[in-house]
N, C-alpha and C positions, 0 to 999 in steps of 0.2 A: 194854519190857514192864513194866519195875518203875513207873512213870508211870501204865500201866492200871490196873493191879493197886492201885495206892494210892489210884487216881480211883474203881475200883468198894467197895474197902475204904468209903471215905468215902461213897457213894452206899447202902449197906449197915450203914452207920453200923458196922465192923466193925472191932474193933482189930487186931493180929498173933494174940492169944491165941484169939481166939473162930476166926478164921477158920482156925487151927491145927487147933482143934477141929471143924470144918466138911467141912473136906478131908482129915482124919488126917494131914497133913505136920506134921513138928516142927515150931516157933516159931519156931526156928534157923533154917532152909530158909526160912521165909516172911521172915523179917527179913529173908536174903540176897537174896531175891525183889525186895523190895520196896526196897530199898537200892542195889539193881543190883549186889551183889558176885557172883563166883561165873558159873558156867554154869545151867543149866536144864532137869535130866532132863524127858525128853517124860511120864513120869506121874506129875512132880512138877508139870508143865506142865499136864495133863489135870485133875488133883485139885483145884486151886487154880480151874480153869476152870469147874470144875462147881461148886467150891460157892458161885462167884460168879454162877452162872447164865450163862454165856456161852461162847459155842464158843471151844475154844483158840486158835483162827486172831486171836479180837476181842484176847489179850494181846499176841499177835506184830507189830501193826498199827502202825506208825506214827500216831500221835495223830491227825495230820489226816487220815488216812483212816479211822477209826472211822466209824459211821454217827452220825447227828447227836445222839441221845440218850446217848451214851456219850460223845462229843467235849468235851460242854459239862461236864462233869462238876465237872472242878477249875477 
């Protein structure tokens, strides 16, 4: 997850802060996100999803199975 999440951060040209602000999760929570520390509440899960534009299922995916415009990303 935290691989997606940093691959659409980057694709979004989005730092931790903005996308804090995007999804109303603390900075906190997304740096844990994005770092891989920690677990994953489902609408910590959902918030971060949406304001990446992509179903929560596309964070859970293992990289090689993303569809091919998300795959390429990083």
């Amino acid at each position: 997850m935290a691989r997606n999440v940093a691959a659409l951060m980057a694709r979004g040209e989005l730092d931790q802060m903005q996308l804090a602000a995007l999804s109303l999760v603390a900075q906190k929570a997304i740096s844990n996100v994005v770092n891989g520390r920690n677990g994953c509440r489902i609408d910590i899960l959902a918030a971060i999803a949406y304001a990446l534009g992509v179903a929560p299922s596309l964070l859970l995916m293992p990289p090689e199975m993303l569809p091919t415009g998300i795959r390429n990303l990083d």
